[in-house]
VOGU-3710 file (C-alpha; in Angstrom, 3 decimals, decimal comma):
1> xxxxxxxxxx> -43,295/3,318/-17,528  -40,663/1,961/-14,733  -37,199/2,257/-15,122  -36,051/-1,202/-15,967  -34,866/-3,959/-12,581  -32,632/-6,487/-13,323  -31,318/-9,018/-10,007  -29,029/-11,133/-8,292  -27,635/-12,799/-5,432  -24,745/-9,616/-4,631
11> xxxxxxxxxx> -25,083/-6,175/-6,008  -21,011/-4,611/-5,689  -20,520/-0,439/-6,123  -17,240/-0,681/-7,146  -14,880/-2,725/-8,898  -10,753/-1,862/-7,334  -9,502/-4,754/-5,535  -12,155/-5,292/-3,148  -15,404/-5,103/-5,110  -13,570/-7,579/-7,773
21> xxxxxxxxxx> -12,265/-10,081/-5,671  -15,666/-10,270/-3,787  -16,709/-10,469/-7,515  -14,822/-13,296/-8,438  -14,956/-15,368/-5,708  -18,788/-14,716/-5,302  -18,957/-16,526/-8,976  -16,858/-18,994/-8,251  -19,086/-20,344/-5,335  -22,278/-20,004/-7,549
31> xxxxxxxxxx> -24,098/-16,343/-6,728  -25,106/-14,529/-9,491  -23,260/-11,333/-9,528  -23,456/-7,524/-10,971  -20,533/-5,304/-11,053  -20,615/-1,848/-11,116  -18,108/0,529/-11,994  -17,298/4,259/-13,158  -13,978/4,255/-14,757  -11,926/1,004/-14,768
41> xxxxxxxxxx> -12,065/-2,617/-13,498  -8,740/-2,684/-11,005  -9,608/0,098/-9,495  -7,175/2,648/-7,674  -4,436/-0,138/-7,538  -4,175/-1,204/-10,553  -4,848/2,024/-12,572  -3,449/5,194/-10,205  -1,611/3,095/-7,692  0,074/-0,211/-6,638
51> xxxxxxxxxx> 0,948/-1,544/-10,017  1,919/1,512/-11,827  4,073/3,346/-9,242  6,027/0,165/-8,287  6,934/-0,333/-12,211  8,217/3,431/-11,873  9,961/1,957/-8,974  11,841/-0,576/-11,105  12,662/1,580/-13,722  14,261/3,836/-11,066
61> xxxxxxxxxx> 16,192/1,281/-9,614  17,558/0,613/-13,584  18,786/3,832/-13,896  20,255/3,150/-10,285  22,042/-0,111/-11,814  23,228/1,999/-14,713  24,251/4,578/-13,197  26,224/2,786/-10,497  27,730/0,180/-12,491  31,425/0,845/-11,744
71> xxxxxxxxxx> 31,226/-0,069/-8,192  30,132/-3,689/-9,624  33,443/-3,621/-12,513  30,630/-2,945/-15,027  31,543/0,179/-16,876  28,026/1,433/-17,686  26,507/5,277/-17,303  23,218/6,989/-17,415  22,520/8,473/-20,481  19,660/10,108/-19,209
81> xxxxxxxxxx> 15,468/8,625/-18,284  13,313/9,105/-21,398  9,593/9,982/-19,236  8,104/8,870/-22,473  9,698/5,776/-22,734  8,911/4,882/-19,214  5,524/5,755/-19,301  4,984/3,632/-21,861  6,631/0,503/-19,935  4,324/1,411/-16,832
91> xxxxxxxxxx> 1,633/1,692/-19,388  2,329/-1,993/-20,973  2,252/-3,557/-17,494  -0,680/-2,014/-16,302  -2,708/-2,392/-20,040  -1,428/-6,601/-19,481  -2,887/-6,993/-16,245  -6,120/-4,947/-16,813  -6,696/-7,229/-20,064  -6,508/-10,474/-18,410
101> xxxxxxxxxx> -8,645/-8,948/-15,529  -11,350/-8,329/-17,657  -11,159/-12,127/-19,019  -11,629/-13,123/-15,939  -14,649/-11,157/-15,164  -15,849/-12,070/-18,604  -14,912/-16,002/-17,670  -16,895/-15,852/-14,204  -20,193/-14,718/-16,026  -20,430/-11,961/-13,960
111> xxxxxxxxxx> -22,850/-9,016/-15,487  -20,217/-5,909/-15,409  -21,777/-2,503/-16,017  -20,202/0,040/-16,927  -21,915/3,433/-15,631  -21,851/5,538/-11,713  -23,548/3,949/-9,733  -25,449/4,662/-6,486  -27,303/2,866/-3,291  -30,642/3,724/-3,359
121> xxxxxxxxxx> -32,366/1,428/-1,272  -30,936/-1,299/1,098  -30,923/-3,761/-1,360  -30,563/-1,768/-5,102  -28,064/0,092/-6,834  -29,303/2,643/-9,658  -27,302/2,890/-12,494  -28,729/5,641/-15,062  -32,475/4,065/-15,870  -31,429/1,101/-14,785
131> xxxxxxxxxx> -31,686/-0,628/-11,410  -29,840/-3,872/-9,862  -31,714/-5,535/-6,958  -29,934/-8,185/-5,079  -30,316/-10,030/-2,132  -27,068/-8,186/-0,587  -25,148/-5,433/-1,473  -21,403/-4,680/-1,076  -19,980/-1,556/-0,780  -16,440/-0,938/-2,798
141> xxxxxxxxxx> -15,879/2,379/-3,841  -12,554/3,177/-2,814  -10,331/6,443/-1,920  -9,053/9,621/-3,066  -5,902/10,891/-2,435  -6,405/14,140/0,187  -4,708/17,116/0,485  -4,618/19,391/3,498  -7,335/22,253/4,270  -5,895/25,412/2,385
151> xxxxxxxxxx> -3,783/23,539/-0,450  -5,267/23,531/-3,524  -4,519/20,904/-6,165  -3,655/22,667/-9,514  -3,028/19,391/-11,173  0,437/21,072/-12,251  2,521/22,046/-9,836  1,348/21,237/-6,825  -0,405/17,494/-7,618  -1,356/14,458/-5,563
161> xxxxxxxxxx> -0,189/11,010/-6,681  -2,797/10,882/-9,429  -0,932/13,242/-11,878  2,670/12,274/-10,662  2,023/9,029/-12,248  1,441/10,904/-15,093  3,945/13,521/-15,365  6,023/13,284/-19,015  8,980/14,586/-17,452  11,673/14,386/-14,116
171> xxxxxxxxxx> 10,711/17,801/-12,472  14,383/19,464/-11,221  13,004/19,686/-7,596  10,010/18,489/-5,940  8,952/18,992/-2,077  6,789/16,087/-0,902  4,003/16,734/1,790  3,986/13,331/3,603  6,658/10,557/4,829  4,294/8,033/4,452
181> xxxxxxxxxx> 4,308/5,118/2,218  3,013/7,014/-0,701  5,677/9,875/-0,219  8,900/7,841/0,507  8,377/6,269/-2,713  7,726/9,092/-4,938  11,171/10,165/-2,959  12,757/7,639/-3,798  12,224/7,433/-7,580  12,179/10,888/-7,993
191> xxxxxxxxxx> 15,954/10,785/-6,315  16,613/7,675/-8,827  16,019/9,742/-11,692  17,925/12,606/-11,127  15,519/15,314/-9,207  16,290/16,805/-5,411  13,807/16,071/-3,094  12,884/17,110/0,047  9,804/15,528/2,268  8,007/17,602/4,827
201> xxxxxxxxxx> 6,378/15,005/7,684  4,941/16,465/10,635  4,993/13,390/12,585  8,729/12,368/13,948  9,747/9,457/11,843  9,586/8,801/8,033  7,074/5,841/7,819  5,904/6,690/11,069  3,209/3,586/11,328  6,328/1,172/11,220
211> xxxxxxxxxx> 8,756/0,166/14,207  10,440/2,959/15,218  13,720/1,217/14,344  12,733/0,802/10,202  11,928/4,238/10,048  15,234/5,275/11,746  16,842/2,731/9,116  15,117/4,388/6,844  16,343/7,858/7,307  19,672/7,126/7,110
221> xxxxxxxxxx> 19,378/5,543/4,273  17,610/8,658/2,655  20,484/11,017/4,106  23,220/8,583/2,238  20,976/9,095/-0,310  20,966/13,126/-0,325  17,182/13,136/0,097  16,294/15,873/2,537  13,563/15,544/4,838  12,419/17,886/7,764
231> xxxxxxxxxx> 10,743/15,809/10,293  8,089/16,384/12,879  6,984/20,148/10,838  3,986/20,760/10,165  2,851/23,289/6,479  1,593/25,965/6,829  1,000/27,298/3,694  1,509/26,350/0,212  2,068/29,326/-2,495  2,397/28,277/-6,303
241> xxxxxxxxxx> 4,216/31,122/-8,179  5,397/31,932/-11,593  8,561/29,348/-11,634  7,726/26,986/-9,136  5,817/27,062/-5,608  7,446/27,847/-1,935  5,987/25,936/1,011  5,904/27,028/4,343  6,343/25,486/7,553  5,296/26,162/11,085
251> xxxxxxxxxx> 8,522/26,287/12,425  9,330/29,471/10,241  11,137/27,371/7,459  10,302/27,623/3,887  11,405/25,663/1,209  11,196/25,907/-2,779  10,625/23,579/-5,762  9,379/23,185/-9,500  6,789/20,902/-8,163  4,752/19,922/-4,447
261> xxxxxxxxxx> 3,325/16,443/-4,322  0,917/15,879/-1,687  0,783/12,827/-0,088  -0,708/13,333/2,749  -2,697/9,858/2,678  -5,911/8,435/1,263  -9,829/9,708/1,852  -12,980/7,351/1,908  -15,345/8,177/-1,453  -18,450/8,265/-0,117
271> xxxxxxxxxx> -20,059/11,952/-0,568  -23,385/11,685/-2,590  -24,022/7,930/-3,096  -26,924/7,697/-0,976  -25,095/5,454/1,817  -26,615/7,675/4,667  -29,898/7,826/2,925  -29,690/3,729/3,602  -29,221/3,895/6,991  -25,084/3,095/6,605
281> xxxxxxxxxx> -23,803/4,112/9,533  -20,723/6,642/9,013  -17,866/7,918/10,678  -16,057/10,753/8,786  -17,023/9,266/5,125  -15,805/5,971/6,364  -18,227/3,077/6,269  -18,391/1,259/9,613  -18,730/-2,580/9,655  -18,139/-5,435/12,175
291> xxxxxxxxxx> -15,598/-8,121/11,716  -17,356/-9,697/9,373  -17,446/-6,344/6,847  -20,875/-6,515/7,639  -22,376/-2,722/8,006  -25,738/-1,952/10,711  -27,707/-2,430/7,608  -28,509/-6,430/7,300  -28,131/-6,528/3,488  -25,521/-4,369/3,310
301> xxxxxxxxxx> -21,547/-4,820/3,597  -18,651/-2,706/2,878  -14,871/-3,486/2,044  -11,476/-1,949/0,983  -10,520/1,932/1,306  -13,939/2,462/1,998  -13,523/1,214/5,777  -11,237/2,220/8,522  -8,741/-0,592/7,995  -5,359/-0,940/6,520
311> xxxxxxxxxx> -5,485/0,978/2,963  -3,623/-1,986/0,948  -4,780/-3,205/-2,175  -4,111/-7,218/-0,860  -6,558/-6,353/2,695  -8,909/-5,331/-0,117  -8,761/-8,858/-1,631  -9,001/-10,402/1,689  -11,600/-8,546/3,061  -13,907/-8,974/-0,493
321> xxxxxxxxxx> -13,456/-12,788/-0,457  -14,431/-13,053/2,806  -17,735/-11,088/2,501  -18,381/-13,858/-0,585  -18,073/-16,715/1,456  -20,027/-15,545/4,278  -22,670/-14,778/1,879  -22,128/-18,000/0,277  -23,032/-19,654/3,943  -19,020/-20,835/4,332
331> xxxxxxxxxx> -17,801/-20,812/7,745  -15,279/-17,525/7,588  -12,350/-16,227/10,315  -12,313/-12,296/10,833  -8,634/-10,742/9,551  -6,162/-10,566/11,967  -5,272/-6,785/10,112  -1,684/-7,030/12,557  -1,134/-10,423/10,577  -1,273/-8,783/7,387
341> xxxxxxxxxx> 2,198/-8,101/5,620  3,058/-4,214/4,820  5,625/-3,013/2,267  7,293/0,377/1,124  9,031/-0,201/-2,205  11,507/2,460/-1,428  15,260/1,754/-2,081  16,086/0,778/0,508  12,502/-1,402/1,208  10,722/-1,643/4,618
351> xxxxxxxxxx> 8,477/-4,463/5,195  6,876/-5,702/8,504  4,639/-7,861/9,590  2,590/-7,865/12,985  3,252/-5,980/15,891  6,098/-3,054/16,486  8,221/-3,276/19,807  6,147/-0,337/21,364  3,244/-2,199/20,442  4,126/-5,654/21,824
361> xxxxxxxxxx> 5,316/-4,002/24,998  1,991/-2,266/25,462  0,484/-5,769/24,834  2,884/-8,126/26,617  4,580/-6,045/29,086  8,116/-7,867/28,598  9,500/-8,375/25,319  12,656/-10,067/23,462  14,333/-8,088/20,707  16,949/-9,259/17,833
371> xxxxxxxxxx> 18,450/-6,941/15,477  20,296/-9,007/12,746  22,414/-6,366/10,252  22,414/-7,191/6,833  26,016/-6,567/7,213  26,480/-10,622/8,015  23,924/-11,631/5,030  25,937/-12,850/1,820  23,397/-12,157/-0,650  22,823/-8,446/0,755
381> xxxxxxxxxx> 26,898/-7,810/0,687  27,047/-8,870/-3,258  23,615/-6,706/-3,774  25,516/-3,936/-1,475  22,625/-3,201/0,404  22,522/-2,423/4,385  19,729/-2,692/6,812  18,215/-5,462/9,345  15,775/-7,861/10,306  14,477/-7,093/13,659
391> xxxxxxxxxx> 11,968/-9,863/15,626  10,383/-8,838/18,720  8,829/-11,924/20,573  6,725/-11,881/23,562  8,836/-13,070/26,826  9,277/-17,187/25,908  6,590/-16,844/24,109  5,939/-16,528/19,526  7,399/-13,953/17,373  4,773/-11,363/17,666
401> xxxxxxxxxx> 6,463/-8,938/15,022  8,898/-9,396/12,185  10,123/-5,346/10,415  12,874/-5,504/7,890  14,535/-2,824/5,820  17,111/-3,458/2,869  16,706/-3,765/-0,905  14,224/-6,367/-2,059  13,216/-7,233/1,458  9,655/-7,007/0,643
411> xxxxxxxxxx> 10,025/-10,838/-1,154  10,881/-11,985/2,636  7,780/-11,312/4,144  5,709/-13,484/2,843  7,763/-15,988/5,582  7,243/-13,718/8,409  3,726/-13,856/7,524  3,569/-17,498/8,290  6,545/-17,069/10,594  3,256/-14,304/12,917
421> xxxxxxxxxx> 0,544/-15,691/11,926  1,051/-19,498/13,004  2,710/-18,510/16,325  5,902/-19,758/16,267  8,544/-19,891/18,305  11,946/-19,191/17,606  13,403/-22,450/18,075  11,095/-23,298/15,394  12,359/-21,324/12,647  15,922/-21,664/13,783
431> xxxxxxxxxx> 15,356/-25,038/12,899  14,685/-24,708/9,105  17,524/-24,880/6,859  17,761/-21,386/4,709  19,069/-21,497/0,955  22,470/-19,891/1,357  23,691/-17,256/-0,237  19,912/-15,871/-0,038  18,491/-12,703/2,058  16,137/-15,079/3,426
441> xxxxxxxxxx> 19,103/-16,540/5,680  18,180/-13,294/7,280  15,369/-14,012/8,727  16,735/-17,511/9,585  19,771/-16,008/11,131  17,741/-13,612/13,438  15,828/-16,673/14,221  19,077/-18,708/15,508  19,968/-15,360/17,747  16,576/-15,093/19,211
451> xxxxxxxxx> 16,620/-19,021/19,810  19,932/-18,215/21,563  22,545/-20,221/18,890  23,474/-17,329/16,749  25,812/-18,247/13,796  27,175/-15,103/11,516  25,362/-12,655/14,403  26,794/-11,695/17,606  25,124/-12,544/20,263
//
């Protein structure tokens, strides 16, 4: 007897933040949908990522407010973080958002199946007896978080992201492998809550992917801070012993903690689910598509951590809607990935959008650059945060990238996004009024310097 076949319209392996959005929005425009997935709906983000590690985040910055409360002429002091007690607040947000999630899923009529799933044709997914035949299939299955070749996870002390979310306590001293996104904010609430941390980065900035300038505002920051980091070092080795683990560099330096976390950046899972069997064409696990997220295979398409673009839970959503419109036969624009916002929720934050000034030189040839310090913004002096909006604009030309550090400066971005992405030119945005006292005068502010009327900026 033959294993059972049930079908569809769109067959998704995977259901994080690509594989659902394509999901719902696949639904929504009529195709009959099945969604498969191993562990959770919400995927990476929701569960082991995004959501979870920014409500750590927020409790840090608590224990921040408490503990700094004098400055303000609040007498308040930090009686200590209870790991229990936030765990169970990162716990409550992620269980809410997981819960309506699966309403929604439930709402769409979309058949969700529960189970590991695999391609094994170009048009079916086998899950246990049972296999799902559609007229396309998408690709969703995410990343891993990688270590380096000779480091092995123990899962205790030396852990990757996955178990730091996890751990019920506030380790006396950790060593993060990694400036990245993922490692400046473990930093940062690790700092918050009481720990001494050092990063190791062997490139020669702290968020090294962002304009040179952030990551320099950055640092600073971090040394105010007392977070140590040793820049452009590479590890060489990683040794856990009986009270703790010693890491060694390169350069000959070696440094020792309770606990390493390595965060060294996010792998493609891909090994073993019959992609290459199918024809997918590969490149290091990665599944290669076209602008459209289309793969070589016809029937086939692939989205989120699964394919060399930006790892971000929101390019994810982006990319998953678009591949269920196209398939829907709406007319659909390729992602401009430069256009898409990018935030670390460190303290201080770093958020950008579009291109850095080594970029747009490299694109443009001649560039204009504003720096406007915080140090003039109201709203930032009551918060008594520092940093600075920085605009680089091709010559007479649109704001071609918009990179801010400072707390909560990841709320402004959403106006550089439209600020990059419709072109405009400084004299445009110089002439919208800004709320005042807000941060967001910022970003007007740097506007009226780059327009050439600066107000609380000198020009």
């Amino acid at each position: 007897m033959s294993a059972p076949t049930q079908t569809a319209d769109l067959v998704i392996l995977g259901g994080g933040s690509g594989g659902y959005a394509a999901a719902l929005r696949g639904a929504e425009l009529g195709l009959s949908v099945v969604l498969v997935e191993k562990d959770k709906v919400g995927g990476t983000c929701l569960h082991r990522g995004c959501i979870p590690t920014k409500a750590l985040l927020h409790a840090a910055e608590v224990a921040d407010s408490a503990r700094e409360g004098e400055q303000f002429g609040v007498k308040t002091s930090l009686a200590g973080i209870d790991m229990a007690g936030v765990n169970d607040y990162k716990g409550g947000v992620t269980a809410k958002l997981y819960k309506g999630l699966q309403g929604l899923i439930k709402s769409r009529k979309i058949n969700y199946v529960e189970g590991e799933g695999r391609l094994v044709s170009p048009t079916a997914v086998a899950v246990g007896d049972t296999t799902y035949e559609g007229k396309h299939v998408l690709l969703a299955t995410g990343s891993y978080a990688r270590s380096l070749p000779g480091i092995d996870i123990n899962g205790t002390t030396v852990i990757t992201s996955d178990q730091a979310l996890e751990l019920e306590r506030v380790p006396s001293s950790v060593i993060i492998l990694g400036g990245g996104v993922i490692g400046c904010e473990f930093a940062s609430v690790w700092k918050s809550f009481g720990a001494d941390v050092t990063i190791i980065e062997g490139l020669p900035h702290l968020v090294p992917l962002e304009d040179e300038a952030s990551s320099k505002l950055l640092e600073r920051a971090y040394r105010r801070r007392k977070i140590d980091f040793s820049l452009g070092s590479r590890v060489s080795k990683v040794t856990p012993g009986s009270d703790g683990v010693t890491v060694e560099l390169e350069n000959g330096k070696s440094y020792e903690a309770e606990i390493v976390l390595v965060a060294v950046g996010r792998g493609p899972v891909s090994e073993g689910l019959g992609y290459e069997e199918a024809g997918v064409a590969m490149d290091r696990g990665f599944v290669l598509v076209d602008e459209y997220m289309q793969t070589n295979v016809p029937t086939i398409s692939a989205v989120g951590d699964l394919v060399p673009t930006l790892q971000l839970a929101h390019v994810g959503f982006g990319e998953g809607i678009l591949v269920a419109e196209r398939l829907a036969g709406l007319p659909v624009v390729p992602i401009d990935y430069a256009g898409v916002p990018r935030v670390t929720y460190s303290e201080p934050e770093v958020a950008s959008v579009g291109l850095t000034e080594a970029q747009a030189k490299e694109k443009f040839g001649e560039v204009e650059v504003v720096n406007y310090d915080l140090g003039g913004n109201g709203k930032s002096q009551i918060l008594k945060t520092s940093g600075a909006v920085k605009l680089v604009r091709a010559k007479d030309g649109p704001v071609v990238g918009v990179h801010m550090v400072g707390s909560r400066v990841g709320e402004l971005v959403a106006e550089a996004q439209l600020i990059y992405n419709w072109e405009a030119l400084p004299d445009e945005v110089a002439s919208l009024i800004h709320p005042h006292p807000t941060q967001s005068e910022a970003v007007g502010e740097a506007h009226l310097a780059l327009a050439g009327k600066p107000l609380h900026s000198h020009s």
